[in-house]
py3Dmol code that shows the C-alpha trace and the ligand (Angstrom):
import py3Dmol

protein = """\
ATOM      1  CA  UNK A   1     -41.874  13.764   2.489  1.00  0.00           C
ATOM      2  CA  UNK A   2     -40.199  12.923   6.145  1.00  0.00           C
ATOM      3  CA  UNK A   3     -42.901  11.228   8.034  1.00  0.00           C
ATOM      4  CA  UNK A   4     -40.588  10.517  11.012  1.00  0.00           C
ATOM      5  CA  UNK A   5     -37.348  10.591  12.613  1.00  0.00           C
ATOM      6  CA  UNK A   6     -34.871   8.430  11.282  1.00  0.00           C
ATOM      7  CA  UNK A   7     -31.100   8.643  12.486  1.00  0.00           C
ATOM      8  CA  UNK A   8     -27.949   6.718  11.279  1.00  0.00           C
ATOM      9  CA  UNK A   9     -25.525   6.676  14.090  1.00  0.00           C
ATOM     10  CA  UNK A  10     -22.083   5.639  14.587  1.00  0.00           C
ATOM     11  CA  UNK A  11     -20.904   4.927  18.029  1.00  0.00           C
ATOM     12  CA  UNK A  12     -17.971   4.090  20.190  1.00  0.00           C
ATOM     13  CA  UNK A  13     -17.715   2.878  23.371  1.00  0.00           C
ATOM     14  CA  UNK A  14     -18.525   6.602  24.764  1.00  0.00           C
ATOM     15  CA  UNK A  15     -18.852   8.414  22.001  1.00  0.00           C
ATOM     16  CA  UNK A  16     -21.261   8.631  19.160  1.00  0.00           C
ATOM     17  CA  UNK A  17     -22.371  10.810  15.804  1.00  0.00           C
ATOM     18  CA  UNK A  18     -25.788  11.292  14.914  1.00  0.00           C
ATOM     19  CA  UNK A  19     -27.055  12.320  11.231  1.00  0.00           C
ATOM     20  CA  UNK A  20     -30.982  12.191  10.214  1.00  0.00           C
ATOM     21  CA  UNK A  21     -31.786  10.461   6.999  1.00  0.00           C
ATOM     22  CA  UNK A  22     -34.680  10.046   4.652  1.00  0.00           C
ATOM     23  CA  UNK A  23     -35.299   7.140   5.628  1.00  0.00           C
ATOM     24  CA  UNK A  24     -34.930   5.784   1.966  1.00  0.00           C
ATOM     25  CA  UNK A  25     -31.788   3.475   1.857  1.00  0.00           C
ATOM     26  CA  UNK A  26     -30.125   4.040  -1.562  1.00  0.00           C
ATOM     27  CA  UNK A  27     -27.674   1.427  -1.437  1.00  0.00           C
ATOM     28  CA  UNK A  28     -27.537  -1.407   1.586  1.00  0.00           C
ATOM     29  CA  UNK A  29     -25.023  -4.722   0.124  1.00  0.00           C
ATOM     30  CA  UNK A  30     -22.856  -6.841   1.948  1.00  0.00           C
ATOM     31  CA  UNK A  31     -19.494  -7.745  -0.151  1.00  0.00           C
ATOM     32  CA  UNK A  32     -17.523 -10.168   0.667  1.00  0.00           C
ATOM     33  CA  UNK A  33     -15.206  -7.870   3.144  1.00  0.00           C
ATOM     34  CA  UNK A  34     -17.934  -5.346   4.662  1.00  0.00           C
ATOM     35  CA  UNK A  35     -21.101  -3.912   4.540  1.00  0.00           C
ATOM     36  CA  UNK A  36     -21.667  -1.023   1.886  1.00  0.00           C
ATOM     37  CA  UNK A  37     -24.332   1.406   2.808  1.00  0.00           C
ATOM     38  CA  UNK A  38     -25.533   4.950   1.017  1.00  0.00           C
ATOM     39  CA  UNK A  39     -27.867   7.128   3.176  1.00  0.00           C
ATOM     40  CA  UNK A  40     -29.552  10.504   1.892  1.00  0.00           C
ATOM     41  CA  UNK A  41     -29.400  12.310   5.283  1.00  0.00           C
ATOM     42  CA  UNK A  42     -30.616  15.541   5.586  1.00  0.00           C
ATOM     43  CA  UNK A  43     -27.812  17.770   6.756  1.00  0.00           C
ATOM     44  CA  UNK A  44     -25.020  16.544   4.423  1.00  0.00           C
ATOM     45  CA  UNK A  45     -26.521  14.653   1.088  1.00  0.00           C
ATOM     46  CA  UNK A  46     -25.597  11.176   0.659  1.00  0.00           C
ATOM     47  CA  UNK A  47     -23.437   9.238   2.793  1.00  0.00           C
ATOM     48  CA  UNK A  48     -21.281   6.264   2.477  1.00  0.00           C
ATOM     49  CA  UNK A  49     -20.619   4.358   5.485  1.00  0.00           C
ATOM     50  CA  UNK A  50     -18.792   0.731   5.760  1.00  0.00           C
ATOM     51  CA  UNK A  51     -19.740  -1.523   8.594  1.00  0.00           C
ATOM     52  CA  UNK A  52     -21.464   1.115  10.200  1.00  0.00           C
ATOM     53  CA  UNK A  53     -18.645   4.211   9.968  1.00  0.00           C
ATOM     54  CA  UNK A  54     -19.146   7.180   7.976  1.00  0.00           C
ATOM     55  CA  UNK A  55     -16.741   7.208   5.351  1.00  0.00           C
ATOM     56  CA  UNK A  56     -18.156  10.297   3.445  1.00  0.00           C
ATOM     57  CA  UNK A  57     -20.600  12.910   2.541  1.00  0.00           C
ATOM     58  CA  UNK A  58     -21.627  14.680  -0.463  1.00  0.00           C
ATOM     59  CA  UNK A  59     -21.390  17.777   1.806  1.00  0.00           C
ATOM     60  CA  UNK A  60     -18.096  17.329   3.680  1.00  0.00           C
ATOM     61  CA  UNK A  61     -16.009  15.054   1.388  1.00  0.00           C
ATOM     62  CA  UNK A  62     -13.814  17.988  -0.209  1.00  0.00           C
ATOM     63  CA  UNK A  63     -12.101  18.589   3.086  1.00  0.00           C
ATOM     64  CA  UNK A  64     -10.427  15.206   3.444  1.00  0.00           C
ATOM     65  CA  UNK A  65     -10.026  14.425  -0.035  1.00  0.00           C
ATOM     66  CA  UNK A  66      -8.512  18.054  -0.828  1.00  0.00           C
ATOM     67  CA  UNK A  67      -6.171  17.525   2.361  1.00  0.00           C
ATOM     68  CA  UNK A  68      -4.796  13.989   1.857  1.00  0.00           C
ATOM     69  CA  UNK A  69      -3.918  14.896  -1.552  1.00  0.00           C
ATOM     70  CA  UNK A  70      -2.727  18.817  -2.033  1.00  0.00           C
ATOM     71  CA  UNK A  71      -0.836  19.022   1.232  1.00  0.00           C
ATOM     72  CA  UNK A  72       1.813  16.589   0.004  1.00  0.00           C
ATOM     73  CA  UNK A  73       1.399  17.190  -3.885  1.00  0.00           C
ATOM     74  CA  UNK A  74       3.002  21.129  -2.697  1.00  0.00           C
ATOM     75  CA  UNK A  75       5.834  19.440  -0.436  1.00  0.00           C
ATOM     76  CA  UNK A  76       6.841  17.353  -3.086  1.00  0.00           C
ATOM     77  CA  UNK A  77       6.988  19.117  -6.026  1.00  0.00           C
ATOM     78  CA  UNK A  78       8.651  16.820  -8.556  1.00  0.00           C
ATOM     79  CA  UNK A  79       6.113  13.822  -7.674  1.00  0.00           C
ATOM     80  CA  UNK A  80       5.060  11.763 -10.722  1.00  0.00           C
ATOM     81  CA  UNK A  81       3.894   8.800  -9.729  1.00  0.00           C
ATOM     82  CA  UNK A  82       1.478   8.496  -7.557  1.00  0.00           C
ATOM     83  CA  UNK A  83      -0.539   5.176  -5.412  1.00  0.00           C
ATOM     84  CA  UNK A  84      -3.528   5.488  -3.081  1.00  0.00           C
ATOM     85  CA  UNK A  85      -4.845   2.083  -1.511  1.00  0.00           C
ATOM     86  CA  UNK A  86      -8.143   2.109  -0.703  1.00  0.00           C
ATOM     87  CA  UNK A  87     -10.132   5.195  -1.076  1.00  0.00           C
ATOM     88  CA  UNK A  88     -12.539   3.344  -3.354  1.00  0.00           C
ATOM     89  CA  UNK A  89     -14.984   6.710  -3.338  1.00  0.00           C
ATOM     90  CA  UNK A  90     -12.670   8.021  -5.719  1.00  0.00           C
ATOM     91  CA  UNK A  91     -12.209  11.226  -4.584  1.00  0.00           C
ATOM     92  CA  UNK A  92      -8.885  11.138  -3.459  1.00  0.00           C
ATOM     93  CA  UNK A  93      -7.941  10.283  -6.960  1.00  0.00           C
ATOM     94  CA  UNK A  94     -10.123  13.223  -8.420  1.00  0.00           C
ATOM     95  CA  UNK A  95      -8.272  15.352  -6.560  1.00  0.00           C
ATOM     96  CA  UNK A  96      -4.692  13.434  -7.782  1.00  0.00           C
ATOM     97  CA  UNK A  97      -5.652  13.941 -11.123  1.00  0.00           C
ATOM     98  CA  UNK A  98      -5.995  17.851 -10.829  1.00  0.00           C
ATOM     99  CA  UNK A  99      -1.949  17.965 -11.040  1.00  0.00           C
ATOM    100  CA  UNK A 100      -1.095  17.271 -15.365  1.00  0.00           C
ATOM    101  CA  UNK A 101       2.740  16.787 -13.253  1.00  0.00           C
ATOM    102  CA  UNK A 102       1.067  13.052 -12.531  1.00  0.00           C
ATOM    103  CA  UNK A 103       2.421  10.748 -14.817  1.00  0.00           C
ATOM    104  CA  UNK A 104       0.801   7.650 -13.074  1.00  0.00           C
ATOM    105  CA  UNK A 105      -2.167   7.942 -10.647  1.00  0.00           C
ATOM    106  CA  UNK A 106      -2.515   4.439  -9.450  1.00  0.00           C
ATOM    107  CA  UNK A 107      -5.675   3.355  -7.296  1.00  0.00           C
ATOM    108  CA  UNK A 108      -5.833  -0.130  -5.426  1.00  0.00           C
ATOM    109  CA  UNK A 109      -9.590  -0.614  -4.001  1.00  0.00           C
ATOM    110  CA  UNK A 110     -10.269  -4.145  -2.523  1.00  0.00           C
ATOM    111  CA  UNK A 111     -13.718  -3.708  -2.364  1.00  0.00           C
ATOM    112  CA  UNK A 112     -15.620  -3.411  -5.430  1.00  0.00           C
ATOM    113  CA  UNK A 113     -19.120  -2.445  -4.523  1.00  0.00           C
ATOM    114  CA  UNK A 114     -17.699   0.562  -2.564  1.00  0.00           C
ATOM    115  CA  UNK A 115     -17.181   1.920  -6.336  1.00  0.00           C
ATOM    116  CA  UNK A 116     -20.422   1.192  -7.733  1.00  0.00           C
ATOM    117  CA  UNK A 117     -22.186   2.498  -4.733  1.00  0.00           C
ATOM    118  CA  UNK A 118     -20.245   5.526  -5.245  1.00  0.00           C
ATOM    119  CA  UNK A 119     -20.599   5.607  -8.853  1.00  0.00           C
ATOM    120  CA  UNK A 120     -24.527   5.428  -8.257  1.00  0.00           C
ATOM    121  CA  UNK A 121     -25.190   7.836  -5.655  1.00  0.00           C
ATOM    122  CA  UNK A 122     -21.739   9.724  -5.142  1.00  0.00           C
ATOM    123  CA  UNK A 123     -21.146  10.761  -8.769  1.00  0.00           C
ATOM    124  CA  UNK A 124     -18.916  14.148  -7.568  1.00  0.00           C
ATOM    125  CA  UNK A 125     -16.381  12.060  -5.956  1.00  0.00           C
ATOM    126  CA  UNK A 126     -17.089   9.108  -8.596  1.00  0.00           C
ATOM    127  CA  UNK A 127     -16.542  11.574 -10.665  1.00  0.00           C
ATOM    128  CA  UNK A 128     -12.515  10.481 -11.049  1.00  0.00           C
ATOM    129  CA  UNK A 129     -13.282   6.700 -12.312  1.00  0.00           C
ATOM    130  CA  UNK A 130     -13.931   8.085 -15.959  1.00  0.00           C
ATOM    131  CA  UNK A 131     -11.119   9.789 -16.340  1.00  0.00           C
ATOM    132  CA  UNK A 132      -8.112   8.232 -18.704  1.00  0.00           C
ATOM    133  CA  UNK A 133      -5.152   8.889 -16.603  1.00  0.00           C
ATOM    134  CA  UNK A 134      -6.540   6.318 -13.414  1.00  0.00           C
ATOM    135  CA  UNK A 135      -5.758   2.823 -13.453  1.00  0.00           C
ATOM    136  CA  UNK A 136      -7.947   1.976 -11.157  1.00  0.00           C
ATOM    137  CA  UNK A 137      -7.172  -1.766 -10.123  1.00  0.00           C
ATOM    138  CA  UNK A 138      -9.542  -3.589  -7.801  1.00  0.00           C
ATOM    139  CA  UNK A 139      -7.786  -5.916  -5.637  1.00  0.00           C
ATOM    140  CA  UNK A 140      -6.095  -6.212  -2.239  1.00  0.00           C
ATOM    141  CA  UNK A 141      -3.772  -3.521  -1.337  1.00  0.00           C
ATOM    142  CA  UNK A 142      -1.700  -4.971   0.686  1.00  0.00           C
ATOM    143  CA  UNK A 143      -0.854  -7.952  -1.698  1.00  0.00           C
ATOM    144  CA  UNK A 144      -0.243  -5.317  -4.178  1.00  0.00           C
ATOM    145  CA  UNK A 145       2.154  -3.346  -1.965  1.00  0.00           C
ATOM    146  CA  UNK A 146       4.029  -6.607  -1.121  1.00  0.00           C
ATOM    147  CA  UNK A 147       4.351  -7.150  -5.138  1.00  0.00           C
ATOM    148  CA  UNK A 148       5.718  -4.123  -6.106  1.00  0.00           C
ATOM    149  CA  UNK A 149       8.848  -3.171  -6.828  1.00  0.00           C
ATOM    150  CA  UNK A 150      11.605  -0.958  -4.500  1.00  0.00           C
ATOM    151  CA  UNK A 151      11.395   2.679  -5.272  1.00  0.00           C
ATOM    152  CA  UNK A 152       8.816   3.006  -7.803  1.00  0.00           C
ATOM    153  CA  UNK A 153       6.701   5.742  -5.926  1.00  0.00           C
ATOM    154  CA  UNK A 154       6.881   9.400  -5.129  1.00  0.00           C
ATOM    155  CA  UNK A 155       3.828   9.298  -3.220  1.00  0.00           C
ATOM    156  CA  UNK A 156       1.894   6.787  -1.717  1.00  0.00           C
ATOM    157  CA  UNK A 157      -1.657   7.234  -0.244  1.00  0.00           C
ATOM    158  CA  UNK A 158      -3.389   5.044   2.907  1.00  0.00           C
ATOM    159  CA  UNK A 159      -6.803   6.320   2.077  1.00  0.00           C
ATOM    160  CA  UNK A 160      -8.298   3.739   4.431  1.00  0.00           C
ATOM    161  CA  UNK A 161     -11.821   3.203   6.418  1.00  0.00           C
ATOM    162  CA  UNK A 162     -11.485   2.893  10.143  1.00  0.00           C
ATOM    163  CA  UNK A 163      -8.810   0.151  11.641  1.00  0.00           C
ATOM    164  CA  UNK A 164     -11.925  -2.541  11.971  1.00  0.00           C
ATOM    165  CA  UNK A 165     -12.430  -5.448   9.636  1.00  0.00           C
ATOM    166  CA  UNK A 166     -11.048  -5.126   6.604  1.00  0.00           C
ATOM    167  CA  UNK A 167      -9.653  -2.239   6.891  1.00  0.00           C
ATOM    168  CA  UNK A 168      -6.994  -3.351   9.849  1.00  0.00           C
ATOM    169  CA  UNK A 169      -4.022  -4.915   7.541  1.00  0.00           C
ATOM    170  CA  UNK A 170      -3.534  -1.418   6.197  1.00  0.00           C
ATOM    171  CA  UNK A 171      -2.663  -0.174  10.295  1.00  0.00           C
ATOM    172  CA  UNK A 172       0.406  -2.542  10.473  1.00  0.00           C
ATOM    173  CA  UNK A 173       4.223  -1.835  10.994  1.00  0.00           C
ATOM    174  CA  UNK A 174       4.240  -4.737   8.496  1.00  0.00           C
ATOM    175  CA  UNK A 175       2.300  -3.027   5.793  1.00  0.00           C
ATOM    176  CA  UNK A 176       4.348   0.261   6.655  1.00  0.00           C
ATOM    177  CA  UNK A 177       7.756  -0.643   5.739  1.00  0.00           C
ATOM    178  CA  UNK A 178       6.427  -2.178   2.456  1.00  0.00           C
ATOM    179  CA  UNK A 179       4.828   1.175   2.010  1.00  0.00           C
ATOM    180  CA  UNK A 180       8.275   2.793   2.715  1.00  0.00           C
ATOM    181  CA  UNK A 181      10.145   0.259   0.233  1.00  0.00           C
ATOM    182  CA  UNK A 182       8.122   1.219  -2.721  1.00  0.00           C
ATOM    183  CA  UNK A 183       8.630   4.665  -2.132  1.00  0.00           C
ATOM    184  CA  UNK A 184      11.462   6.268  -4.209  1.00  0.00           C
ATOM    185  CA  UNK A 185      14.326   7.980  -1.922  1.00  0.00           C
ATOM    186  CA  UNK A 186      12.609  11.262  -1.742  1.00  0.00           C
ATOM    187  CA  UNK A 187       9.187   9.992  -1.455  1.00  0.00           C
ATOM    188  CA  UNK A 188       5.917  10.639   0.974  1.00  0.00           C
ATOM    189  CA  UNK A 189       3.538   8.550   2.820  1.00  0.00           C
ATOM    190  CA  UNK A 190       0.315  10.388   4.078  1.00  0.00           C
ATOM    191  CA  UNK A 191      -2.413   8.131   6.077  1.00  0.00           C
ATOM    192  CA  UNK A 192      -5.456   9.300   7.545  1.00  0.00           C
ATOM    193  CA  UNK A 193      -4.420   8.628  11.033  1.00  0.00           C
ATOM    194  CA  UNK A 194      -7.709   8.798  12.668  1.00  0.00           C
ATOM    195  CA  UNK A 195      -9.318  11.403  15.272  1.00  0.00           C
ATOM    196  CA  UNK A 196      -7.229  12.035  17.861  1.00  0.00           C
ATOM    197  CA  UNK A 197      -9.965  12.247  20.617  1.00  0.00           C
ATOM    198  CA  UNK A 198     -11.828   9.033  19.509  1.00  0.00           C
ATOM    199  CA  UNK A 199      -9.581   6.695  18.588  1.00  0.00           C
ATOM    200  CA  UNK A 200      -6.384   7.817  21.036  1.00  0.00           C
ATOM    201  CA  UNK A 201      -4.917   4.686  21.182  1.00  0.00           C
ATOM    202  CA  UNK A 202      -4.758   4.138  17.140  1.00  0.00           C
ATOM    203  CA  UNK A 203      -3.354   7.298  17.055  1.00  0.00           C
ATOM    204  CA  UNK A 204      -0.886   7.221  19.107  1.00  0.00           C
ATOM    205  CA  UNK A 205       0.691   3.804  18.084  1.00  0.00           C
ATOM    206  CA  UNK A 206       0.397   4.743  14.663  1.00  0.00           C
ATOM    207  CA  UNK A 207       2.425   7.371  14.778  1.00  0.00           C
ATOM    208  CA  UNK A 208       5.011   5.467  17.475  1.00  0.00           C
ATOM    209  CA  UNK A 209       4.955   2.750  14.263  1.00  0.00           C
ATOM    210  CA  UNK A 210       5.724   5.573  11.729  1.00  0.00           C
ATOM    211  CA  UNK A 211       8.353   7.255  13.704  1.00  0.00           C
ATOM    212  CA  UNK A 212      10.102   3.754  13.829  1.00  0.00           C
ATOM    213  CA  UNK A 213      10.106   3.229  10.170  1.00  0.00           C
ATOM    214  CA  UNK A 214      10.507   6.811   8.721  1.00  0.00           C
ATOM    215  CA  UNK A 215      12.690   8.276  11.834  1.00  0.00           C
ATOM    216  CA  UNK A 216      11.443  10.609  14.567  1.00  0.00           C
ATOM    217  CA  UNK A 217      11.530  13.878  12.941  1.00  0.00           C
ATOM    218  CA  UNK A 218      10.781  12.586   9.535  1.00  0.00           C
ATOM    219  CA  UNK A 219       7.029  12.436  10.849  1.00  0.00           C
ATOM    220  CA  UNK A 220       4.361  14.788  11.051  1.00  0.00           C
ATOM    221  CA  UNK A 221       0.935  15.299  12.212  1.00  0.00           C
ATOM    222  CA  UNK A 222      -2.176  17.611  10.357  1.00  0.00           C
ATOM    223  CA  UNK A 223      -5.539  18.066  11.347  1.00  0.00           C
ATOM    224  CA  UNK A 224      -8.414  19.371   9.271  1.00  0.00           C
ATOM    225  CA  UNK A 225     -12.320  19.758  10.589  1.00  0.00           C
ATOM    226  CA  UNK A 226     -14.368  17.277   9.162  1.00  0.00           C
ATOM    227  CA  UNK A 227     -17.579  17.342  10.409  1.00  0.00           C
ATOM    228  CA  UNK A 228     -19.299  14.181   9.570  1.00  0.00           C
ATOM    229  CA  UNK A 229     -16.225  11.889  11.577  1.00  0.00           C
ATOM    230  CA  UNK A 230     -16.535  11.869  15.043  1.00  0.00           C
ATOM    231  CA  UNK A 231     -15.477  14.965  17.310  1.00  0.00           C
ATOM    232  CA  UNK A 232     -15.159  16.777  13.984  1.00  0.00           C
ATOM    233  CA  UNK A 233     -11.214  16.831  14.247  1.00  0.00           C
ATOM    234  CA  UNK A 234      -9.432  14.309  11.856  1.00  0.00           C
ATOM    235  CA  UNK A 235      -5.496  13.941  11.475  1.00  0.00           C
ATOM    236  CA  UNK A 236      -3.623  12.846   8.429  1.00  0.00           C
ATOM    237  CA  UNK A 237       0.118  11.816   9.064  1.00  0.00           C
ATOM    238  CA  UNK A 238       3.076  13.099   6.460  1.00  0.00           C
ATOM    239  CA  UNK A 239       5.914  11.243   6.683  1.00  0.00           C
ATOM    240  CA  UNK A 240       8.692  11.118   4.768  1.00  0.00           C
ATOM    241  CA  UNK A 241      11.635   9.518   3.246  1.00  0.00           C
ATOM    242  CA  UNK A 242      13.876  11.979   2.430  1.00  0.00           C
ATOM    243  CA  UNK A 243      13.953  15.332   3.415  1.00  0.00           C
ATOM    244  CA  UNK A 244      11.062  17.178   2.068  1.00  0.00           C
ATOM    245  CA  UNK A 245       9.076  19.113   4.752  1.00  0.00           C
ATOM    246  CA  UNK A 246       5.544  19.755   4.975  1.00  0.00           C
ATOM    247  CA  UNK A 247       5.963  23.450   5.996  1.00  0.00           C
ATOM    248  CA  UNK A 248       8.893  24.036   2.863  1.00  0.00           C
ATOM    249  CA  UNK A 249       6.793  25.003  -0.093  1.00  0.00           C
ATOM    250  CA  UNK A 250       5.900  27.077  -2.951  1.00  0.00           C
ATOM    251  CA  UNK A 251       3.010  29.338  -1.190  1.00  0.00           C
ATOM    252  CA  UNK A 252       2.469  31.092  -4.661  1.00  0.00           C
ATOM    253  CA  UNK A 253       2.366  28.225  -6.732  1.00  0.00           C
ATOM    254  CA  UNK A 254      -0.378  26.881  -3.600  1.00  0.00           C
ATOM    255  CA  UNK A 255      -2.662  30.098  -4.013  1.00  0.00           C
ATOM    256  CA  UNK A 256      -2.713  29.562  -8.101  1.00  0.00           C
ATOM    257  CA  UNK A 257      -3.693  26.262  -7.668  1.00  0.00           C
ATOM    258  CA  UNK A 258      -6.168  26.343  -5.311  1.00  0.00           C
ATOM    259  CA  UNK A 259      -7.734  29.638  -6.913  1.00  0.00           C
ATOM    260  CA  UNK A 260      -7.410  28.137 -10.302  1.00  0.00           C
ATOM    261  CA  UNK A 261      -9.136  24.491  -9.877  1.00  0.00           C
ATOM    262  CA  UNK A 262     -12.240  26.446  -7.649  1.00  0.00           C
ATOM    263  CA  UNK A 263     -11.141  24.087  -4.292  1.00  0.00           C
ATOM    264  CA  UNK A 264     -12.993  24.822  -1.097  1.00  0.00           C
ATOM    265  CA  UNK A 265     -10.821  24.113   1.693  1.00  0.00           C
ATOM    266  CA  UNK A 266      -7.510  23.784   0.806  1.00  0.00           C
ATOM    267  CA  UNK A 267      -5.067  26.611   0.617  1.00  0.00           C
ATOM    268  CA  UNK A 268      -1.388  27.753   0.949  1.00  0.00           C
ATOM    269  CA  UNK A 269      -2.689  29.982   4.368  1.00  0.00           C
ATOM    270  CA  UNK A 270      -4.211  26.116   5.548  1.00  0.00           C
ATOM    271  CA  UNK A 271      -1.755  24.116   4.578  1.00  0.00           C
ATOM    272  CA  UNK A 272       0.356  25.878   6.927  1.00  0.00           C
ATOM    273  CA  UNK A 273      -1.795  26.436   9.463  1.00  0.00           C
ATOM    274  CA  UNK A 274      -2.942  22.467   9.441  1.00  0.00           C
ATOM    275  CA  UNK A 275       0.123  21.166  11.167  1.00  0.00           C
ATOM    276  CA  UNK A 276      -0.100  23.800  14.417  1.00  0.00           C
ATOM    277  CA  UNK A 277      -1.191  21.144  17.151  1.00  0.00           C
ATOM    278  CA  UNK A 278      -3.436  21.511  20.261  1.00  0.00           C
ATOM    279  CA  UNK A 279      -1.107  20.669  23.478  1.00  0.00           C
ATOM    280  CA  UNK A 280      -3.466  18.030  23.993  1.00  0.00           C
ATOM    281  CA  UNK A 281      -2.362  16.208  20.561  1.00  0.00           C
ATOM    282  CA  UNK A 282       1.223  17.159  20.698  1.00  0.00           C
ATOM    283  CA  UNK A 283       1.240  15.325  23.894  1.00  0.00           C
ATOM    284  CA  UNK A 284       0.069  12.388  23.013  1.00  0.00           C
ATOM    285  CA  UNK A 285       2.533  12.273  20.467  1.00  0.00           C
ATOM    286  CA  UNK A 286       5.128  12.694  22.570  1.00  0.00           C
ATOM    287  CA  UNK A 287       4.144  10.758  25.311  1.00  0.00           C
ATOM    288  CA  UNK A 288       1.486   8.601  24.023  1.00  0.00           C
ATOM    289  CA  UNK A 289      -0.924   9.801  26.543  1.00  0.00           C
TER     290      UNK A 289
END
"""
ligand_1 = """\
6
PUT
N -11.354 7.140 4.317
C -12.305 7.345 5.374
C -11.742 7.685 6.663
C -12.364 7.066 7.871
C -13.383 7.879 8.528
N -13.885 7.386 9.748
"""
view = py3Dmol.view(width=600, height=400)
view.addModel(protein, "pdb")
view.setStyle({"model": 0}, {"cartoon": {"style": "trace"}})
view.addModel(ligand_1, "xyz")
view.setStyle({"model": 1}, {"stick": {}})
view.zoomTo()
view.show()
């Protein structure tokens, strides 16, 4: 029983998201990078947050997992290996793992109590880490990126938490053109690339530092509603290597799929429809304000 009011919220300077919770903590540790928190809030089931910033809900997670992952899995059909650093929830990875083409799904989490927090109270996207094809490897993703060797990915994953504390090595130009060296010559990077509205000025030189490495039309921007980040409008950059473009795929083989595994938000009528911009965003990627 709720015997008062009880409200996680995450705030910016002039901005801030609300959600009510039990009031029962599940999970509340401190690693050695961040501070791993689950909430049971009302609206949306449990919550992870790091350091204060919703990372996801039991409610909500299928739109960003099923968008980070489908979106380029259809505009690069021949991927077989595949890396995500971060995304230590594992549901980016579940969703990996729903295409048999996969020959390597390869997840890099720094942060090891993010997994057992998730494997305690967010078993559907935890659902991944007992699966046979993940090598799940727990250690720093950026050392691991700087390790690897040219060309050995078709797609490569930033499923990051916000560009704050640990988190900020994986929002570097530095980090970026490792990213692009491991990628084989017809490979894709996708990053969550922040909200738009609430983090403007991560957005926009993220993209400026993507542009840079990939080449300006070699970049692209996506947007999907997610309504536990703040504003409710999150963007997810494509870029790529070679020439494969987001809007050039197989809409049949997207309609099977998405019919076939049961998925809830993505489909070949969103996947298109994802990369039409508000003027408000195109500007800002185009003139960075
Ligand atoms: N991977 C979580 C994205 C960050 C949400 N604020």
């Amino acid at each position: 029983t709720i015997t008062r009011d009880v409200w996680f919220t995450e705030r910016d300077e002039n901005i801030a998201l609300s959600l009510k919770h039990s009031g029962n903590q599940l999970y509340k540790k401190d690693s050695p990078y961040q501070r791993v928190e689950i909430f049971e809030t009302l609206a949306y089931g449990n919550m992870l947050t790091l350091d204060g910033m919703v990372m996801c809900t039991q409610k909500d997670e299928y739109v960003y997992h099923e968008m980070i992952t489908h979106v380029p899995m259809f505009s690069h059909t021949k991927a077989k290996r595949a890396l995500v650093i971060g995304g230590g929830d594992g549901g980016t990875v579940r969703e990996l793992l729903r295409h048999e083409q996969l020959e390597e799904v390869t997840l890099v989490e720094i942060d090891e109590l993010v997994i057992e927090a998730c494997k305690l109270h967010l078993p559907e996207t935890a659902v991944a880490f007992g699966n046979p094809r993940l090598n799940l490897l727990v250690e720093d993703g950026i050392k691991y990126i700087n390790d690897c060797e040219d060309g050995r990915y078709d797609l490569i994953i930033i499923d990051s938490a916000d560009p704050v504390g640990p988190g900020e090595g994986l929002f570097t130009a530095e980090f970026y053109k490792e990213v692009y060296r491991c990628l084989t010559p017809d490979g894709l990077m996708i990053t969550q690339s922040e909200s738009p509205r609430f983090n403007t000025g991560v957005f926009v030189e993220i993209y400026e530092t993507y542009k840079q490495i990939f080449g300006e039309n070699k970049v692209h921007c996506y947007l999907a509603g997610i309504p536990t980040y703040p504003t409710g409008t999150w963007s997810f950059s494509y870029s790529s290597k070679g020439d494969a473009h987001p809007l050039q795929f197989d809409k049949d083989a997207a309609a099977k799929f998405s019919q076939e595994q049961g998925l809830k938000y993505y489909n070949e009528e969103i996947h298109t429809a994802a990369f039409a911009l508000p003027n408000f965003v195109k500007e800002l990627l185009a003139n960075g304000s």
